[in-house]
PDB file of N, CA, C and O in Angstrom:
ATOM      1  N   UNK A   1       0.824  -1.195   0.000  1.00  0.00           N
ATOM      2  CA  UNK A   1       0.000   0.000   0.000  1.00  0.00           C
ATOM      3  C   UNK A   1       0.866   1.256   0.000  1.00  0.00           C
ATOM      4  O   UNK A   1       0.643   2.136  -0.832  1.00  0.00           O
ATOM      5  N   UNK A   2       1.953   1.391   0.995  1.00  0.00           N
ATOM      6  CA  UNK A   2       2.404   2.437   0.690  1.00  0.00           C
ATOM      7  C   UNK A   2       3.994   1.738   0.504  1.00  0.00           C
ATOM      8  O   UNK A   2       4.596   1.288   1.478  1.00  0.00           O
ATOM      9  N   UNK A   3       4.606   1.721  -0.986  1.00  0.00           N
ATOM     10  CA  UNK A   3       6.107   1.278  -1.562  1.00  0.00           C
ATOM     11  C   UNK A   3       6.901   1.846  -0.441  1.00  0.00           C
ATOM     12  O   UNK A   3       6.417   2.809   0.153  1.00  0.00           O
ATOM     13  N   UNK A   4       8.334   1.265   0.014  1.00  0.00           N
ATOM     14  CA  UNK A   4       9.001   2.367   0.217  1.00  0.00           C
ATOM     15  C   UNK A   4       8.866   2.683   1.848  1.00  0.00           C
ATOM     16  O   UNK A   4       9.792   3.363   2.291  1.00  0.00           O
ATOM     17  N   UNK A   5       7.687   2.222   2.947  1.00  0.00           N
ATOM     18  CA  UNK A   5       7.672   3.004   3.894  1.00  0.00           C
ATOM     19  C   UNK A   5       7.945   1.716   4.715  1.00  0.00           C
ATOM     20  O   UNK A   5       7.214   0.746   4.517  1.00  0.00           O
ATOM     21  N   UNK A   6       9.128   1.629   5.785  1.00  0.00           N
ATOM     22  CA  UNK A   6       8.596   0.684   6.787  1.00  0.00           C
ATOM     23  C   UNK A   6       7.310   0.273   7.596  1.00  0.00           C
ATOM     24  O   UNK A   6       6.780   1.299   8.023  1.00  0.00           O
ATOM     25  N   UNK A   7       6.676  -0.763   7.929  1.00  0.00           N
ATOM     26  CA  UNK A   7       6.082  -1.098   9.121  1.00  0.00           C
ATOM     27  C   UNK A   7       6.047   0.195   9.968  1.00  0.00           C
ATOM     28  O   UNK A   7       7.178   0.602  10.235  1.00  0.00           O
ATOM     29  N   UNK A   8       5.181   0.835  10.387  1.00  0.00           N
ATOM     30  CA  UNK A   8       4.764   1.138  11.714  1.00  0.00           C
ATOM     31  C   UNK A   8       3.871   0.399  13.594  1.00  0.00           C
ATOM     32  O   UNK A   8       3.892   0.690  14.790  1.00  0.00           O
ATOM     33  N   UNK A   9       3.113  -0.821  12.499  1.00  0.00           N
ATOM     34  CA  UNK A   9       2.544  -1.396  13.491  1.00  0.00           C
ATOM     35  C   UNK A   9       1.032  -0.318  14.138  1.00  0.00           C
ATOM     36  O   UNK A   9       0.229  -0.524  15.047  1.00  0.00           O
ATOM     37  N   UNK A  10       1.152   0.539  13.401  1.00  0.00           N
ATOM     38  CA  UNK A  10      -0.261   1.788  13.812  1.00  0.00           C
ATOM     39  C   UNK A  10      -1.068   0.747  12.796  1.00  0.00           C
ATOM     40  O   UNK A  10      -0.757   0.219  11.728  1.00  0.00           O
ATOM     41  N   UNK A  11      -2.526   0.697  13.831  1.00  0.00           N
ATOM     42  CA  UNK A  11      -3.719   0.697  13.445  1.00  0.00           C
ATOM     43  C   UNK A  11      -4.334   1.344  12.456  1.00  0.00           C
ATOM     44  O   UNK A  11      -4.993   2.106  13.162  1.00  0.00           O
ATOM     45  N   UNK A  12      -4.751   1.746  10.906  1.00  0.00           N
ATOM     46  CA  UNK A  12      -5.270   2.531   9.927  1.00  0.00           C
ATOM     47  C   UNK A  12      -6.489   2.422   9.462  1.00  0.00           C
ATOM     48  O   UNK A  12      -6.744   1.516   8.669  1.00  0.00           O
ATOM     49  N   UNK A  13      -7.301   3.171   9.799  1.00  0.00           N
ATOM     50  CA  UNK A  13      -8.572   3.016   8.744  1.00  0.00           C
ATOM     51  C   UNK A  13      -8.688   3.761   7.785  1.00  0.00           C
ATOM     52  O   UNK A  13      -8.389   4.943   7.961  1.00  0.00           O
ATOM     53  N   UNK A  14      -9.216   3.266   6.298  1.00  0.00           N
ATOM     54  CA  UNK A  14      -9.468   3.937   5.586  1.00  0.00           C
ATOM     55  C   UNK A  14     -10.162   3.407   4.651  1.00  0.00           C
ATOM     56  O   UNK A  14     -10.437   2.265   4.283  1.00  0.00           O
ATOM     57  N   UNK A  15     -10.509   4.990   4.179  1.00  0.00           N
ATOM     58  CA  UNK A  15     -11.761   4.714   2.935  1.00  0.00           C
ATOM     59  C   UNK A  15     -11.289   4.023   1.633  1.00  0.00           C
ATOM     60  O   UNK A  15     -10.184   4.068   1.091  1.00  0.00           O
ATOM     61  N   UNK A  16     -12.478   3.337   1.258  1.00  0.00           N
ATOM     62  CA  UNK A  16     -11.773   3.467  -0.358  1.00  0.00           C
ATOM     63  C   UNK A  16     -12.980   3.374  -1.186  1.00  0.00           C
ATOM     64  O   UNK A  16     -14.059   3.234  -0.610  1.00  0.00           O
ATOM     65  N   UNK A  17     -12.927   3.441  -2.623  1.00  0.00           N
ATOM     66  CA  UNK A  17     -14.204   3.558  -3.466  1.00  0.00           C
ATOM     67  C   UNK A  17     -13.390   2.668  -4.924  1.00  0.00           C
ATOM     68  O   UNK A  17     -12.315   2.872  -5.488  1.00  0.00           O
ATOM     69  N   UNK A  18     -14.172   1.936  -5.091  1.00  0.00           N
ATOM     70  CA  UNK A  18     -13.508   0.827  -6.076  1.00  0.00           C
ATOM     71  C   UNK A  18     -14.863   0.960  -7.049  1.00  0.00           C
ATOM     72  O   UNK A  18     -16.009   0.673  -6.706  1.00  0.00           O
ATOM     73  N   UNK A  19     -14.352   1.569  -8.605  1.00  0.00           N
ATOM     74  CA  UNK A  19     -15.324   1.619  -9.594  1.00  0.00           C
ATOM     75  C   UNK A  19     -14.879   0.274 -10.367  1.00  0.00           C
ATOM     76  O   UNK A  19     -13.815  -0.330 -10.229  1.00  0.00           O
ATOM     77  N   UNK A  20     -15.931  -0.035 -11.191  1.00  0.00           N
ATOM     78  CA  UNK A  20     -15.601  -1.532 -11.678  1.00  0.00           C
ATOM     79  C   UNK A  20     -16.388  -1.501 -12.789  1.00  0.00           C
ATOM     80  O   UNK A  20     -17.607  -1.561 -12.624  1.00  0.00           O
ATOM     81  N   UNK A  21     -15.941  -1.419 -13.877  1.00  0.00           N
ATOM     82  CA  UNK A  21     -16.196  -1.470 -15.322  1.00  0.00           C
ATOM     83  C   UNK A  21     -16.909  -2.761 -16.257  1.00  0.00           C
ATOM     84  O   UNK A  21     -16.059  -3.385 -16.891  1.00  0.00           O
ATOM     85  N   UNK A  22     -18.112  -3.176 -16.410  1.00  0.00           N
ATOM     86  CA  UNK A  22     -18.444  -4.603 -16.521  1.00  0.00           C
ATOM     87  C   UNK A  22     -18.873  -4.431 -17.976  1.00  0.00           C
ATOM     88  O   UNK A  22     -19.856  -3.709 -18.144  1.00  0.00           O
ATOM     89  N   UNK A  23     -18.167  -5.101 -19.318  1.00  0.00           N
ATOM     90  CA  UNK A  23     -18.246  -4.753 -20.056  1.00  0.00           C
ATOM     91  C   UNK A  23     -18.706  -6.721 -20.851  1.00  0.00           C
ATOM     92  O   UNK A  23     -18.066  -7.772 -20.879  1.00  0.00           O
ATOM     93  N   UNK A  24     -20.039  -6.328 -21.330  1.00  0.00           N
ATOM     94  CA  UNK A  24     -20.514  -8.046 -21.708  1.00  0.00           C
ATOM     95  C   UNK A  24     -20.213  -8.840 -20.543  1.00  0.00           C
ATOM     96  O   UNK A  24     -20.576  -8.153 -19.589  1.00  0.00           O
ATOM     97  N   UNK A  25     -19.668 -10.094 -20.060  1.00  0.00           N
ATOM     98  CA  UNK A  25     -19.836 -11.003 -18.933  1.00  0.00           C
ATOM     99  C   UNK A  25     -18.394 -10.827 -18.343  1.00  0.00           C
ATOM    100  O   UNK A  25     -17.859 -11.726 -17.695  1.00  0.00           O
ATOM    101  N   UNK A  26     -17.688  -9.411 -18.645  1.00  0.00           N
ATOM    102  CA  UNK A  26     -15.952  -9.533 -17.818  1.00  0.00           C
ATOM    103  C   UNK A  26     -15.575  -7.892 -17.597  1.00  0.00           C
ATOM    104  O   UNK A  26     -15.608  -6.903 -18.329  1.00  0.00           O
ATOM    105  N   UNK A  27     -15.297  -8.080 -16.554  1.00  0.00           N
ATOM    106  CA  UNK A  27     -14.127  -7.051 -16.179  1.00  0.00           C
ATOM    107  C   UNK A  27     -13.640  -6.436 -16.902  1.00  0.00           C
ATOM    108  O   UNK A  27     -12.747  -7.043 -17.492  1.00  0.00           O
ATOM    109  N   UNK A  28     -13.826  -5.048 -17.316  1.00  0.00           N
ATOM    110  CA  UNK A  28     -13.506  -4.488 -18.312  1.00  0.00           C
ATOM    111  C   UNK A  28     -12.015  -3.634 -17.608  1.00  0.00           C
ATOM    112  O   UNK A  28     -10.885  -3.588 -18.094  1.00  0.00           O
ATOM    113  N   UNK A  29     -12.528  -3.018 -16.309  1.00  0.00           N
ATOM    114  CA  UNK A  29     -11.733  -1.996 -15.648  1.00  0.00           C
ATOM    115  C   UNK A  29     -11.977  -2.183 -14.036  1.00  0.00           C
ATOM    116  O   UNK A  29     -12.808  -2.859 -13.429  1.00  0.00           O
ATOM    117  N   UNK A  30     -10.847  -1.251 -13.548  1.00  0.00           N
ATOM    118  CA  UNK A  30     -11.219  -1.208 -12.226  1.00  0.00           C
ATOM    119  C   UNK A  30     -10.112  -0.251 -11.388  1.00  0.00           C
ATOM    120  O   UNK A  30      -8.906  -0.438 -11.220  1.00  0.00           O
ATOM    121  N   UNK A  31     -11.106   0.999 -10.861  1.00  0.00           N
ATOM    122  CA  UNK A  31     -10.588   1.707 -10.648  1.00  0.00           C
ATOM    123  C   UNK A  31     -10.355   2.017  -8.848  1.00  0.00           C
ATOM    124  O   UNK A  31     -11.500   1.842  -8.429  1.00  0.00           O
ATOM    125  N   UNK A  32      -9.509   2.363  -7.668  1.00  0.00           N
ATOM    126  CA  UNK A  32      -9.389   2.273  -6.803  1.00  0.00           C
ATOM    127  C   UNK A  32      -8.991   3.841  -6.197  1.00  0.00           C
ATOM    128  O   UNK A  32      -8.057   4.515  -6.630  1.00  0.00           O
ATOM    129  N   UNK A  33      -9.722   4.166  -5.333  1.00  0.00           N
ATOM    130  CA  UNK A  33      -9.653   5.835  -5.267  1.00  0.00           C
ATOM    131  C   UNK A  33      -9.476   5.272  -3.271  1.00  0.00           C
ATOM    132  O   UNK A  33     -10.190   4.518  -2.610  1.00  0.00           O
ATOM    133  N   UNK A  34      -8.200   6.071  -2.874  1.00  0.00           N
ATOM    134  CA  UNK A  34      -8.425   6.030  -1.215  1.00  0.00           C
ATOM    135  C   UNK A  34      -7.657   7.763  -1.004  1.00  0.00           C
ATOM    136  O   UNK A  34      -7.092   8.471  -1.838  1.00  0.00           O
ATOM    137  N   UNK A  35      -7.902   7.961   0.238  1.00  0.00           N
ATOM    138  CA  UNK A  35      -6.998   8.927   0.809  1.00  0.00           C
ATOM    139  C   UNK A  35      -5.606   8.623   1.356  1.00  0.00           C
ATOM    140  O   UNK A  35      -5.534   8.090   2.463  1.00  0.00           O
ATOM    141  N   UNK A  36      -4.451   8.927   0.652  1.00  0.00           N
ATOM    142  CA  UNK A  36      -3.578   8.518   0.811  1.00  0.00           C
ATOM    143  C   UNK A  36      -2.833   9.589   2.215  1.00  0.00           C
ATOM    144  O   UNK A  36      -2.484   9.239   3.342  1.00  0.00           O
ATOM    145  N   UNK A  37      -2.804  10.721   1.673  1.00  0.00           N
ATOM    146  CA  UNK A  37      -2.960  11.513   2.989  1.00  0.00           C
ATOM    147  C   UNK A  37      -3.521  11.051   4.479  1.00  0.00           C
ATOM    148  O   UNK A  37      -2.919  11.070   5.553  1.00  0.00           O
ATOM    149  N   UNK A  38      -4.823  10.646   4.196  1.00  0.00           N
ATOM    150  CA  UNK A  38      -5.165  10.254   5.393  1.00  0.00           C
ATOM    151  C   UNK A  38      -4.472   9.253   5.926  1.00  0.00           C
ATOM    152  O   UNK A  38      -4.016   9.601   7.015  1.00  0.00           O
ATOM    153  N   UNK A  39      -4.210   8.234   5.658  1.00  0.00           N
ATOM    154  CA  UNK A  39      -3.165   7.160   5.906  1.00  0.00           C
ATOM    155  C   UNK A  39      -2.020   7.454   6.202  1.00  0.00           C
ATOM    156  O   UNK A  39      -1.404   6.752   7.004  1.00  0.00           O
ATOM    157  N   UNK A  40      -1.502   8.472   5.676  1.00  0.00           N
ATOM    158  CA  UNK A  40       0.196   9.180   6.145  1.00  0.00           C
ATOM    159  C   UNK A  40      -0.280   9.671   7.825  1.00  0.00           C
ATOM    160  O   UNK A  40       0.277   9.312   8.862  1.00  0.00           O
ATOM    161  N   UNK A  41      -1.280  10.440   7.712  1.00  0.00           N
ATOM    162  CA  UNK A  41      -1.488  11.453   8.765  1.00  0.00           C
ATOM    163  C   UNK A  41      -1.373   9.875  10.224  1.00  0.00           C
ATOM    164  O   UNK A  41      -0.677   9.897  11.238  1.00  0.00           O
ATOM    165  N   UNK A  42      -2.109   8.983   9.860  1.00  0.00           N
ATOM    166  CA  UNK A  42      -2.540   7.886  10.470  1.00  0.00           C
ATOM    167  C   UNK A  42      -1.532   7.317  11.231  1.00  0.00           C
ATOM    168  O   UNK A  42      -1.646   6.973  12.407  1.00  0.00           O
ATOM    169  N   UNK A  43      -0.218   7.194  10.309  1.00  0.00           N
ATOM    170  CA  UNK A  43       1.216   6.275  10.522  1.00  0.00           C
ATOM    171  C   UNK A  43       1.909   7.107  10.987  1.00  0.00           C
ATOM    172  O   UNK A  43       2.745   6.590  11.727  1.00  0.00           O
ATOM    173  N   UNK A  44       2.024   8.591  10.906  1.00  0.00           N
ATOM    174  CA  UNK A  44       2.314   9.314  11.441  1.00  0.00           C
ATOM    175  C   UNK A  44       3.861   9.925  11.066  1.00  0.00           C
ATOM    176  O   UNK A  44       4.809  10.231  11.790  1.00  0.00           O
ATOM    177  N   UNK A  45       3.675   9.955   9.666  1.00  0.00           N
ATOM    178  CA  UNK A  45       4.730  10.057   8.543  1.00  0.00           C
ATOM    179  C   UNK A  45       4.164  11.678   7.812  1.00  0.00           C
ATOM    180  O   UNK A  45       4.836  12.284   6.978  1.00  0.00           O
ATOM    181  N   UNK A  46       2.730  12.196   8.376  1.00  0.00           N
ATOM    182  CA  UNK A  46       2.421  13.577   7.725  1.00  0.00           C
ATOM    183  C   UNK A  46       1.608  14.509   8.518  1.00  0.00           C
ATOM    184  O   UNK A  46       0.456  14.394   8.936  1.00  0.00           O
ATOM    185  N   UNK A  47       2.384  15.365   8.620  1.00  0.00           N
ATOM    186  CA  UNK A  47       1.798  16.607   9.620  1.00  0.00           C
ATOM    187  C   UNK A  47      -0.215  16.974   9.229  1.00  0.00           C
ATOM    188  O   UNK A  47      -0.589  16.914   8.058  1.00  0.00           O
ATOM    189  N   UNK A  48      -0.873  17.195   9.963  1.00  0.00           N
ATOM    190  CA  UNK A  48      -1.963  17.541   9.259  1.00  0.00           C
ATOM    191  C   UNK A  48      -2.134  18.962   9.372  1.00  0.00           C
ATOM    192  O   UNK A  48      -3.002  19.503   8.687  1.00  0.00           O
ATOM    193  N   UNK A  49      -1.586  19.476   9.966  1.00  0.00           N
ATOM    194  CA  UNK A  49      -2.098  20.626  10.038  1.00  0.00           C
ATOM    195  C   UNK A  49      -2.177  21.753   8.764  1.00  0.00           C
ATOM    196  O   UNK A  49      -1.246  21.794   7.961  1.00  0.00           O
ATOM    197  N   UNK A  50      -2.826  22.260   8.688  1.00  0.00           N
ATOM    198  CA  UNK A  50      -3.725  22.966   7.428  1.00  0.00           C
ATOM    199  C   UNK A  50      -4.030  22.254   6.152  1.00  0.00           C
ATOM    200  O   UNK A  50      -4.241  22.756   5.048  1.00  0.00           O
ATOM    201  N   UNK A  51      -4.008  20.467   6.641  1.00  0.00           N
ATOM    202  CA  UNK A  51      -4.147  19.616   5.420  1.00  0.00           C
ATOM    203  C   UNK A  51      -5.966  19.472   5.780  1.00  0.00           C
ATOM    204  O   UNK A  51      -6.234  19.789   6.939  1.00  0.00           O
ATOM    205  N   UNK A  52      -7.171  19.041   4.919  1.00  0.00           N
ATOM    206  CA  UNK A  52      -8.423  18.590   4.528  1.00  0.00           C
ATOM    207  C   UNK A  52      -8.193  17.092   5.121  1.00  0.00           C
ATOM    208  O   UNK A  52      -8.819  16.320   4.395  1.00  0.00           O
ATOM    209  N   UNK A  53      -7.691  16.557   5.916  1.00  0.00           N
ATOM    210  CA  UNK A  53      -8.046  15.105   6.634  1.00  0.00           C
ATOM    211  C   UNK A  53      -8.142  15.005   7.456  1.00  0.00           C
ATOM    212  O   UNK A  53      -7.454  15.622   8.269  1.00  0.00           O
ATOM    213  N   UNK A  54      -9.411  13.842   7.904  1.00  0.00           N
ATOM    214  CA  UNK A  54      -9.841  13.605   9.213  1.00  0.00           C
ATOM    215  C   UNK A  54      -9.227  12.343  10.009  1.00  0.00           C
ATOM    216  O   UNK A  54      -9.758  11.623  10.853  1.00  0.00           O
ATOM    217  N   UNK A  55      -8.386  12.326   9.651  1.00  0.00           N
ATOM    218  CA  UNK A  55      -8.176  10.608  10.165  1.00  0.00           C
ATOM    219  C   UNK A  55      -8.824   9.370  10.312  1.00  0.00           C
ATOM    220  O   UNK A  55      -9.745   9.290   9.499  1.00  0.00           O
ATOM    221  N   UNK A  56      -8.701   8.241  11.115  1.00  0.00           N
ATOM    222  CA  UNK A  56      -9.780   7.195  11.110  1.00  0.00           C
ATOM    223  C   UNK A  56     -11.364   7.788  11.088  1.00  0.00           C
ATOM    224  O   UNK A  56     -12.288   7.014  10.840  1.00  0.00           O
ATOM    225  N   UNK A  57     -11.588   9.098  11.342  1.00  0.00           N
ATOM    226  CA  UNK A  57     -12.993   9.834  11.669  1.00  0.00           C
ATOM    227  C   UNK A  57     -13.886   9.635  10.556  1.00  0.00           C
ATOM    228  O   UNK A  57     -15.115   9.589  10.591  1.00  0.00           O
ATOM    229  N   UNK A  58     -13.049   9.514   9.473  1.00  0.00           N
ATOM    230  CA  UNK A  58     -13.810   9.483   8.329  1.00  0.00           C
ATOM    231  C   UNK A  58     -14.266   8.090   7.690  1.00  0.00           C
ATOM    232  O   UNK A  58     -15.276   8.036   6.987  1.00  0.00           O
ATOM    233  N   UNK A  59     -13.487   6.976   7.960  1.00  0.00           N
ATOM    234  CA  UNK A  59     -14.215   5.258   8.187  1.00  0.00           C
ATOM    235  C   UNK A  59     -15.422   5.129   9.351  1.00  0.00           C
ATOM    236  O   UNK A  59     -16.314   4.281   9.346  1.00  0.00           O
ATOM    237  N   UNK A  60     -15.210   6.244  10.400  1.00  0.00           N
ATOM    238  CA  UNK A  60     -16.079   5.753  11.629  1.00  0.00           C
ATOM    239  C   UNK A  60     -17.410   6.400  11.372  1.00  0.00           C
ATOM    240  O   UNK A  60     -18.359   5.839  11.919  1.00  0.00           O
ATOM    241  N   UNK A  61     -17.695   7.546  10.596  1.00  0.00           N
ATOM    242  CA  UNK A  61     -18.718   8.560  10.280  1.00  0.00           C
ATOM    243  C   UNK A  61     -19.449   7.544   8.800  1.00  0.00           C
ATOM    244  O   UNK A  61     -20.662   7.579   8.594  1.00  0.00           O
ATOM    245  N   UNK A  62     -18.715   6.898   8.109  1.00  0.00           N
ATOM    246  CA  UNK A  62     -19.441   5.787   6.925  1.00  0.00           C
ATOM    247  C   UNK A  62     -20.115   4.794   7.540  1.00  0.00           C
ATOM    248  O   UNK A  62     -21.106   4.388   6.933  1.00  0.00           O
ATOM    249  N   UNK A  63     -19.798   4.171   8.816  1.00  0.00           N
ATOM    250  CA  UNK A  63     -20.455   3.154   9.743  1.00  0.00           C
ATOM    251  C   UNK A  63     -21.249   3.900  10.180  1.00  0.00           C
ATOM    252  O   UNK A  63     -22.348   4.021   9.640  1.00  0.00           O
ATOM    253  N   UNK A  64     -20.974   4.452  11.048  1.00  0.00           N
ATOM    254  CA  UNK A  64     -22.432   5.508  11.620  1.00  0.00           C
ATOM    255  C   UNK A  64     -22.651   6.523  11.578  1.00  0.00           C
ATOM    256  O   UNK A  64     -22.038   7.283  12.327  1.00  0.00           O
ATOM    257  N   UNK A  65     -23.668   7.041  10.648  1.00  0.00           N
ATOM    258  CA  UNK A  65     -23.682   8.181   9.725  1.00  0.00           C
ATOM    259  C   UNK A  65     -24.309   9.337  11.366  1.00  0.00           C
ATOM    260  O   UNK A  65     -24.384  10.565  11.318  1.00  0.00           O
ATOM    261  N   UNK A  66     -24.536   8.777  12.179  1.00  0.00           N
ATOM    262  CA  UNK A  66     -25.205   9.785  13.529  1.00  0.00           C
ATOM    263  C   UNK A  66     -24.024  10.393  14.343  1.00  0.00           C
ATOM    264  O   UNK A  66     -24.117  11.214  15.255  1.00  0.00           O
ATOM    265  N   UNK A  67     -22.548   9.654  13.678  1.00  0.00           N
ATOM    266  CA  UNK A  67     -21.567  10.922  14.709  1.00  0.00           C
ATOM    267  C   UNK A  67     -21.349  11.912  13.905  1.00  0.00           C
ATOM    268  O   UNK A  67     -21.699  11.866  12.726  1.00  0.00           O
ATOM    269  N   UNK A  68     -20.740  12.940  14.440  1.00  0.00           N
ATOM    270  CA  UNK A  68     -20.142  14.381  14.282  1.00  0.00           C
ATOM    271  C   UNK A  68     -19.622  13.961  12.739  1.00  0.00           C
ATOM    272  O   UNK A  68     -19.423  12.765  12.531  1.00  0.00           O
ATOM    273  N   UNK A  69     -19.389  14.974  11.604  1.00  0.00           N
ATOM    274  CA  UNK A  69     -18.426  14.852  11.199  1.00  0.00           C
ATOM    275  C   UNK A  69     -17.059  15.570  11.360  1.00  0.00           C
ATOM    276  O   UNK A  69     -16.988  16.790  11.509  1.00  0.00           O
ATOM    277  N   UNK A  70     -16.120  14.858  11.327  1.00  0.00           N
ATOM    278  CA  UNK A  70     -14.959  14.514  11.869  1.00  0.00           C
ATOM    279  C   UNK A  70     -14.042  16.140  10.821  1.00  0.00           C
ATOM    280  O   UNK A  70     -13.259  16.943  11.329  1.00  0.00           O
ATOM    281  N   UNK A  71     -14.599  16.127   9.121  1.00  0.00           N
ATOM    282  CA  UNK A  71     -13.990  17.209   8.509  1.00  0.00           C
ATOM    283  C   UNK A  71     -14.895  18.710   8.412  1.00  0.00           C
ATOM    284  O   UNK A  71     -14.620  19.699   7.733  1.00  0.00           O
ATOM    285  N   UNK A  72     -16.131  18.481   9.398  1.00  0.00           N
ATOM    286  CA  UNK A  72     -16.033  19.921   9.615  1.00  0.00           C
ATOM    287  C   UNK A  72     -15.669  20.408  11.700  1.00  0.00           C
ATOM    288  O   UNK A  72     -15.950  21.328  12.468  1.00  0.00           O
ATOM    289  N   UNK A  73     -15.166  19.525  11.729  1.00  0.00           N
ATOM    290  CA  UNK A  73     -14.924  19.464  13.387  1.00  0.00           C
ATOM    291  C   UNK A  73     -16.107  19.717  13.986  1.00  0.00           C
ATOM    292  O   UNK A  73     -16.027  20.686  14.740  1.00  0.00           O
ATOM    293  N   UNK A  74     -17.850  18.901  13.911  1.00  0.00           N
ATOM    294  CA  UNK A  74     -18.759  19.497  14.378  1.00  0.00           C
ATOM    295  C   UNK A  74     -18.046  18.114  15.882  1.00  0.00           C
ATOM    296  O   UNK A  74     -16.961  17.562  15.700  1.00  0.00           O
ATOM    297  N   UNK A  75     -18.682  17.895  16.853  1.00  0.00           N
ATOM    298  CA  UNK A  75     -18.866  17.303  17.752  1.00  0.00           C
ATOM    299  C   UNK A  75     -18.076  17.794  19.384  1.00  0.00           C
ATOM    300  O   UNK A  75     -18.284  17.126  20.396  1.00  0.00           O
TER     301      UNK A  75
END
C-alpha cells in the first residue's frame, strides 16, 4: 500500500471507493480511489495541520452516519 515506507505497526482506517467497469460477462476496468494523505497522517509520517483530513474519523462517520463529522470538526 504504501512502496518504500517501513512497518509502523499503527492501526489505519481507511476509505476506499472501487469503480468496476463490466463490459458483456468480464471485467472491463477497475478503478481504486483512497486517501492517501489520510493514511500518512494515520502512521504518522504527515503533519496535518492545514491539510483537509480527518483521520480514522472518516471510516467511523461511513459506519455511523449519527456521529459528528470529523472534517467539519462538528462534535
Amino acid at each position: 500500500m504504501l512502496p518504500g515506507v517501513d512497518p509502523t505497526g499503527n492501526f489505519v482506517e481507511a476509505v476506499f471507493v472501487v469503480i468496476v467497469g463490466i463490459e458483456g460477462d468480464k471485467d472491463a476496468y477497475e478503478h481504486i480511489h483512497w486517501d492517501q494523505a489520510n493514511v500518512l497522517v494515520q502512521i504518522g509520517l504527515l503533519d496535518p495541520t492545514g491539510l483537509p483530513v480527518t483521520g480514522a474519523g472518516a471510516a467511523s462517520k461511513l459506519r455511523n452516519p449519527g456521529l459528528a463529522d470529523p472534517f467539519f470538526n462538528e462534535g
